[in-house]
Every structure is written in C-alpha cells, then in structure tokens.
C-alpha positions in Angstrom: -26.6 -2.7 2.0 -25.0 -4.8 4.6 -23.3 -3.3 7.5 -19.3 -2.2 6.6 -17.4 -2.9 9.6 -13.3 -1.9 10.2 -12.9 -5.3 11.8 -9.8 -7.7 12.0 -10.5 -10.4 10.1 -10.2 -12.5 13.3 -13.7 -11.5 14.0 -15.5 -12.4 10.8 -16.4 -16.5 11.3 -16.8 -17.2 7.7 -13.0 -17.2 7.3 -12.4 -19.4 9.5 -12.8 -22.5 7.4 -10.6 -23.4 4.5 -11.6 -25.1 1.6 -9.0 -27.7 0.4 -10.0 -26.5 -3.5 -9.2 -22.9 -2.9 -5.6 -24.3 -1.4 -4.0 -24.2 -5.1 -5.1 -20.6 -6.1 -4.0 -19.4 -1.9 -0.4 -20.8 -3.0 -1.0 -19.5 -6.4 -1.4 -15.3 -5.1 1.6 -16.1 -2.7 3.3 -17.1 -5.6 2.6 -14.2 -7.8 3.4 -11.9 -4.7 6.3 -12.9 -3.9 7.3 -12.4 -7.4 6.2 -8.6 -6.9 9.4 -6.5 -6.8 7.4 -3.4 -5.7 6.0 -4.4 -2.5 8.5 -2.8 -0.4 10.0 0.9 -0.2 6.9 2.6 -1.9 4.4 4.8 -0.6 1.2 3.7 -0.7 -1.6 6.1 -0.6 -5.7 6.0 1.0 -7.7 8.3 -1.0 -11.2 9.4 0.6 -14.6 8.0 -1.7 -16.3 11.2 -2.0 -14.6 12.7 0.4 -15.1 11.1 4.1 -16.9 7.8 3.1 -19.9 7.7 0.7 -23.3 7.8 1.9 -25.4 4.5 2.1 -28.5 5.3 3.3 -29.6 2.2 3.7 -27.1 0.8 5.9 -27.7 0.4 9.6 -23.6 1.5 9.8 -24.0 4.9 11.1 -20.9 6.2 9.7 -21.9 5.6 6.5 -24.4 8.7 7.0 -21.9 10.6 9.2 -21.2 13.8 6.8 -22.8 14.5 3.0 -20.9 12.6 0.2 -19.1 14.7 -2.4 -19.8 18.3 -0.3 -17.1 20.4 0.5 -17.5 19.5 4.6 -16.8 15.8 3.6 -13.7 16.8 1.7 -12.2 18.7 4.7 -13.1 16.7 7.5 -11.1 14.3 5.2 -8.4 16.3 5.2 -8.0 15.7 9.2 -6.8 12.5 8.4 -4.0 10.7 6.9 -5.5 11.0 3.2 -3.4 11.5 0.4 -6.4 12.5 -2.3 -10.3 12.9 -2.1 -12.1 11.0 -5.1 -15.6 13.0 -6.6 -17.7 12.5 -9.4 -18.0 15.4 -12.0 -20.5 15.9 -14.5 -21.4 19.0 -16.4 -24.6 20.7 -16.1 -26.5 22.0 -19.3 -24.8 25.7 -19.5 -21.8 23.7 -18.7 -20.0 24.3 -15.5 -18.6 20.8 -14.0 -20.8 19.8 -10.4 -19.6 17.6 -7.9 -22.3 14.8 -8.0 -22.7 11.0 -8.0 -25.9 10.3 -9.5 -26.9 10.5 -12.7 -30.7 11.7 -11.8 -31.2 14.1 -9.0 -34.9 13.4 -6.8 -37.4 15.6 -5.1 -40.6 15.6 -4.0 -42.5 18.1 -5.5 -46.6 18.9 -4.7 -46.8 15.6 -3.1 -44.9 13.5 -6.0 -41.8 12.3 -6.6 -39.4 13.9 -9.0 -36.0 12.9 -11.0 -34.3 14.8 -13.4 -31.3 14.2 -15.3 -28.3 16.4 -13.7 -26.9 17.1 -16.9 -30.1 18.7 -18.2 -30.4 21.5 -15.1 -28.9 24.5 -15.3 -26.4 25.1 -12.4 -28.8 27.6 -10.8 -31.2 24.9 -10.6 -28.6 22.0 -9.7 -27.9 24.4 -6.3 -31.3 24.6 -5.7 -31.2 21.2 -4.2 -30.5 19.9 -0.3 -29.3 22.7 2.0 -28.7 26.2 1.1 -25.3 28.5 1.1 -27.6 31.2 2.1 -29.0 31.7 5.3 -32.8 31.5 5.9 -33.1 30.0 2.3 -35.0 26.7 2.1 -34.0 24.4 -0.7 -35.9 21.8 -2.4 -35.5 18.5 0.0 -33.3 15.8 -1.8 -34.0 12.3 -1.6 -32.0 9.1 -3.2 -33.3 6.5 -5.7 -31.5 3.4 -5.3 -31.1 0.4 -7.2 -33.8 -1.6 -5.9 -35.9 1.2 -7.1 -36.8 2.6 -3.0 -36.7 6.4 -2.6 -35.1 7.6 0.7 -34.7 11.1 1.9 -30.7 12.1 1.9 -30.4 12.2 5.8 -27.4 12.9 7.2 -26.1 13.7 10.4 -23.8 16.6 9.4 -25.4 18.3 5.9 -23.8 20.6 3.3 -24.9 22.8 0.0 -24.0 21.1 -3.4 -21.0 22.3 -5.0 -19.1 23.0 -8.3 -15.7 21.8 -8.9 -14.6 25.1 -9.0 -15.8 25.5 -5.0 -13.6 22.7 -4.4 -10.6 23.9 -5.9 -11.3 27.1 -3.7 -12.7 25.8 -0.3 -10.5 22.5 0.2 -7.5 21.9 2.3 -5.2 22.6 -0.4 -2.5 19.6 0.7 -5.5 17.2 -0.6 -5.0 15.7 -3.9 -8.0 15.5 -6.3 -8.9 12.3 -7.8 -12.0 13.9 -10.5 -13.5 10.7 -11.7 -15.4 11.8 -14.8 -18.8 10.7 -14.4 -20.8 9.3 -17.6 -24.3 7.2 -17.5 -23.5 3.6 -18.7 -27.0 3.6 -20.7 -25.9 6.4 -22.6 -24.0 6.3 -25.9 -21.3 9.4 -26.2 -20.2 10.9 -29.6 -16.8 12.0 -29.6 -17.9 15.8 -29.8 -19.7 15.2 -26.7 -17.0 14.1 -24.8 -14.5 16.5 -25.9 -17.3 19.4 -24.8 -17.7 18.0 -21.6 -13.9 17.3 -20.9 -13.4 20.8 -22.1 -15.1 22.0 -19.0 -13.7 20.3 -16.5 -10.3 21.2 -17.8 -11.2 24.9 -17.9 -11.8 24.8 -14.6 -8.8 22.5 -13.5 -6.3 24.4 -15.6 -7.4 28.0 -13.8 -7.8 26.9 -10.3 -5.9 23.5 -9.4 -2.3 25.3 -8.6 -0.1 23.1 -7.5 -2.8 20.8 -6.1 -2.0 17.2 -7.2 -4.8 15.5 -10.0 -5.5 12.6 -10.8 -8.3 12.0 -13.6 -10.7 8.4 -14.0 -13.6 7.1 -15.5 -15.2 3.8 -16.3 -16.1 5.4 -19.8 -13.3 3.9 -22.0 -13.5 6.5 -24.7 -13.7 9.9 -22.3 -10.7 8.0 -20.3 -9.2 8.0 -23.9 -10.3 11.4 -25.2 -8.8 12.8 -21.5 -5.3 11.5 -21.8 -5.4 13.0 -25.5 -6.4 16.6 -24.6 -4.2 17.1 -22.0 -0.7 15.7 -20.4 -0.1 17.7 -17.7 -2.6 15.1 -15.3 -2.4 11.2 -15.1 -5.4 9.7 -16.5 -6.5 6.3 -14.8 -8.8 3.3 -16.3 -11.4 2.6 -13.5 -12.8 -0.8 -14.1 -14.7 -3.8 -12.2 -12.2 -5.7 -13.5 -13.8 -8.6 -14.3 -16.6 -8.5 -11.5 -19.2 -7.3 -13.5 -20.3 -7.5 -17.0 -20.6 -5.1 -19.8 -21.2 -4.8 -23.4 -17.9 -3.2 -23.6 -15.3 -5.5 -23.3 -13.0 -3.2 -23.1 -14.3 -2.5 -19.2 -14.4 -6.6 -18.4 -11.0 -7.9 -17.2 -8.0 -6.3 -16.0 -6.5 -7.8 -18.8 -8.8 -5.6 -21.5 -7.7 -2.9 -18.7 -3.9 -2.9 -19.5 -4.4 -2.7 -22.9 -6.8 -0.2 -23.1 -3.6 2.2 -21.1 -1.1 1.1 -23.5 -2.8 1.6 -26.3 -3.9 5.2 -25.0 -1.0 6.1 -22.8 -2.4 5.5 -19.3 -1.1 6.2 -16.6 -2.9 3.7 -14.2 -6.1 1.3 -13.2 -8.4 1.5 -10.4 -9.5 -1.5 -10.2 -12.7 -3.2 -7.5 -10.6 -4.7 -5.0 -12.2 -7.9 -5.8 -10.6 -8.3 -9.0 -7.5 -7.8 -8.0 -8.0 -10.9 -5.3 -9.6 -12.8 -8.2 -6.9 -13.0 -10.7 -3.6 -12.2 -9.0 -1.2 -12.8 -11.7 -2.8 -9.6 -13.2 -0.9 -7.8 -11.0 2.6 -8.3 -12.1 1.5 -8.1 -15.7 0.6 -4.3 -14.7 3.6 -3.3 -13.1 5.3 -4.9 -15.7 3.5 -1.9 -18.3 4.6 0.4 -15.8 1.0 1.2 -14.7 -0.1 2.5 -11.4 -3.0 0.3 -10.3 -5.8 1.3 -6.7 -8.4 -0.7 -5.7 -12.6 0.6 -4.6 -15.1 -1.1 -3.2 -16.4 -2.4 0.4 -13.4 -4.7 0.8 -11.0 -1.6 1.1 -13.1 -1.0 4.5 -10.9 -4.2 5.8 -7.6 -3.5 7.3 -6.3 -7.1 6.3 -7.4 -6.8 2.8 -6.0 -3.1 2.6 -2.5 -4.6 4.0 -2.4 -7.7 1.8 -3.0 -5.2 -1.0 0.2 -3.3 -0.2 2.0 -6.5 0.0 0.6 -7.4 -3.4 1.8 -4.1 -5.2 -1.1 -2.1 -4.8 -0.4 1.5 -4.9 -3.2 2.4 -3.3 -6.6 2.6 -1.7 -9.8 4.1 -2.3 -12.3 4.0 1.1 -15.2 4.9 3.0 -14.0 4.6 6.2 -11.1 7.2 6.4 -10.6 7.0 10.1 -10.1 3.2 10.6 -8.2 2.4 7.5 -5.8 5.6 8.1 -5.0 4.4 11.3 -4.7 1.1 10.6 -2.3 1.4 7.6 -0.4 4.2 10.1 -0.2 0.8 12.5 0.2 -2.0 9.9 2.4 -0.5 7.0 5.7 1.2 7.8 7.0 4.1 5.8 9.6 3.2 4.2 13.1 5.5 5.9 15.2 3.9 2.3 16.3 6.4 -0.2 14.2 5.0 -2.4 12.6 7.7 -4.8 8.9 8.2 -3.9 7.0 10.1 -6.5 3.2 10.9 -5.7 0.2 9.2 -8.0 0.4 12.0 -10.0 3.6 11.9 -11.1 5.1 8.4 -12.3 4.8 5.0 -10.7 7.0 4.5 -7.8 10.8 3.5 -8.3 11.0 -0.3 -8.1 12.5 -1.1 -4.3 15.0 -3.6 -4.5 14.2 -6.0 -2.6 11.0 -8.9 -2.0 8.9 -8.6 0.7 9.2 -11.3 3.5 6.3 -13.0 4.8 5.8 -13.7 7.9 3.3 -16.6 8.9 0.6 -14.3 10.2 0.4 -13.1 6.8 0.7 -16.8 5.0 -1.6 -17.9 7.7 -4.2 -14.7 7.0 -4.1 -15.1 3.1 -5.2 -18.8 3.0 -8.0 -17.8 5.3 -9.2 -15.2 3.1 -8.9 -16.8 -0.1 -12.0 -19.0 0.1 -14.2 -16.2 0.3 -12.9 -14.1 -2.0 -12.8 -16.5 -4.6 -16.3 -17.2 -4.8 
C-alpha cells in the first residue's frame, strides 16, 4: 500500500499541473457546489475507521500500525480526539454473538502451516482464542493477515489488544463515542433472507440491551441486509455504503451513487457512505442527494487529505470516515469553523442537518485548490 500522508496538497507535485480537458468538469463541481445550500451552518462530523486508523501492514507509514484495528484500545485512544463516531465491522460467529472483526477469514500458523478459517464458522470461544489474551500469562494463537495479493503477514503492531465482541464495546468504550456498526457480509457469498434476518437479529439483541443513549449508526455494502436492517428496526439510521461507481459489481444496485439514492428511497434510508472518490467523480450527485433528504460520508485514503476533507465540507458532505484521527481532527478544528448561527444541528443519527440559509463563498485559495485537484481525481 503506498504510504498515507496528512500533507497539504502544496506538497504533492502531481497537482501541480492542470490539464486544459479536466478545465470543464473543475468549473463543472464549482458549479454544482455553489448550488449546494448545505455547505454552511452544519456540523460536520470525522468518524474513526476501526477505531484509530486501520491497520496496513504493508505500509511503510508507521501510523498505520500504531494501535490494533477494531480493538477496544483503538476505540478509546480515539476517543482522545475530536471524533464524533468509531466505525467497526460486525459479523456473527457460529453460536451467534456479533465480533468486532474486518476480515472475513481469520489466519494462523498452526504446526508449521498456515491456517484460515471462516470467522463466521468459529465459535466465539475459539474467535478469542486469537492474537493477545484478556488473561494474564495466557498465550493465544499468533494472528497473521492475508492480503489481497495473496502475501501472509504477521499482525504487528506497536500497541496490541485481545479481540472483542460488540457487547465489550458497548461496555468498555468512552460512552460520548457514537458507533457506526457496519454490518459485515462476504461479497462471494449469496444471503437468503432468513439468513440475514438471523444474523441482524443478533446484532440488534445486543444493541437494543447495551447501547443506552450512545448514538448508532448502522451500514453495509450488502444491499439486501442494508434493506432487511432498516425494516426490523427504526429506532437507528441505516446507511447505504457503496464505491459509488469506483468499482464494479454484479449488483448494480452497489455501482453508482445514482443506483445508491434509489436503493434509500425505495427502502427508507437514511444516508450513503460513499468512497470519497466518487463523490469527486460525479459531483452533480451530490445535490441530487440532499435533494432526497439523505445524509451522505465519504471512506477511503483520500479522507487522509486535509484539502480533500475541507472541499468535502464545502461540497455538502456530512462527514468523514478516516485513518488518520489526529491530523484530520486537527486540521478540520483549523480549517472548518463551527458554526455560532442558531441553526438546528441534529447528530447523524438523528435527521440530516437543517438546510443553512445561505451559499458558501469561495475564496480563490479554494477555486485555485479545486482546479489543481481535479486532474487527478478524475482519472
């Protein structure tokens, strides 16, 4: 993975040039945000990926190592920043209790050989048996990381921590931290209805005993648990997570931003979390979503960019997901203003923000920092 970096985009060369054909669609996203009539007077919110940042073990950026991904120690050492919410992946071992786990195979190395197994098909007991141990003295089985060029890595980090259940999260974390549960499914995988509603079930038990008054957000890139969520419950705002066009799929429900809207209309949505890309890529979706009255947040590396997270808020962008909690807390602390208007300001999991009523201005450092940033994020 190439090296993240919290950088002004001063100091990346490759924006320095503009291409003449990506002119038109520059003036084309000014266009469309200037015509935003949210961009002002709203709160926006930076919700922690898997807590503190997730882990790329490949990287040579340190911080991407810093603290275990989706453990309660990244969630609280979170929590010492200006983070609204902590996103985590959820799935639901085979004697069902909901985990707190990315992958959908778990890998060890067991009498000299590697191992992989299926998280849903453990039984908790043997979920927790992995990485570093609640008890002290007790030696788990070393966890390693497949990744997608097929290497196997061992899961170093410099500050460790046990595995957890959801229900150790609703116990053990800051309680001002929001929960955004992303409900984790294996794209290669084909769900039955009565499947999803048992594993949904779960997580709800669990959510419905122990969240208190902790704010929830619930997402998933699986169109019909997103679905099935928002029909078994409306106490919580279900959100469509998609690529938004970036990627491909056999669903085409998950391949535009477009299919994206009308998936949460048709349902009863609340929002979209959208790759940040996308929403670069095809600007005039943007409106169309506020227009539905749909909260829309951004993923992915370029949320690790304080231009492109500031842009975003100028764009309408209620939000950002991110690895790099300290940089891009500070810098939307030193680059967006909260608002001192009366304007109402609900949190994500209530409804969208009221509209502000006014446009936001541009100044030419932002003009001049859009057309510079275009070409790249075009291609």
């Amino acid at each position: 993975m190439a090296l993240l970096k919290a950088a002004r985009v001063a100091d990346v060369p490759s924006l320095d040039v503009v291409v003449p054909d990506h002119l038109a669609a520059a003036a084309r996203v000014l266009a469309a945000m200037k015509r935003q009539q949210r961009g002002a007077g709203r709160r926006f919110a930076v919700i922690g990926h898997r807590g503190k940042g997730m882990n790329a073990l490949a990287s040579p950026d340190r911080r991407l190592q810093e603290v275990k991904e989706n453990s309660i120690r990244s969630f609280n050492e979170a929590a010492r920043f200006a983070v609204d919410y902590v996103e985590f992946d959820v799935q639901v071992t085979k004697d069902v209790c909901p985990v707190i786990f990315h992958d959908n195979f778990i890998v060890t190395e067991e009498h000299g050989k590697i191992s992989e197994k299926r998280v849903t098909d453990l039984q908790l007991e043997d979920f927790l048996q992995y990485g570093p141990q609640n008890k002290q003295g007790k030696n788990g089985k070393p966890l390693l990381r497949k990744m997608k060029d097929g290497r196997v890595l061992n899961w170093n980090v410099q500050s460790d921590d046990p595995l957890c259940t959801l229900q150790e999260a609703f116990e053990k974390v800051n309680p001002r931290l929001g929960f955004n549960v992303e409900l984790k499914f294996d794209d290669n995988l084909v769900y039955q209805d009565e499947e999803l509603t048992h594993i949904l079930q779960a997580i709800l038990k669990v959510v419905f005993e122990c969240a208190k008054d902790r704010p929830i957000i619930f997402s998933s890139f699986q169109p019909d648990a997103a679905q099935l969520m928002r029909k078994l419950q409306s106490t919580y705002p279900v959100y469509f997570l998609t690529n938004g066009g970036t990627e491909v799929y056999a669903d085409v429900r998950r391949n535009s931003l477009e299919e994206a809207v009308k998936l949460c209309l048709a349902s009863g949505m609340q929002g979209i979390v959208s790759e940040a890309r996308a929403v670069f890529r095809f600007p005039t979706a943007i409106p169309k979503i506020k227009e539905a009255d749909l909260s829309l947040l951004t993923y992915g590396t370029l949320n690790n960019v304080p231009e492109a997270v500031y842009m975003q808020h100028l764009m309408g962008v209620n939000g950002v997901i991110v690895d790099l909690v300290p940089e891009i807390t500070g810098a939307v602390s030193d680059l967006i203003a909260v608002p001192e208007t009366d304007v109402e300001i609900n949190d994500l999991s209530g409804q969208v923000a009221k509209d502000a009523a006014s446009t936001p201005n541009f100044t030419q450092r932002e003009i001049s920092f859009l057309l510079r940033l275009m070409p790249e994020l075009v291609q």
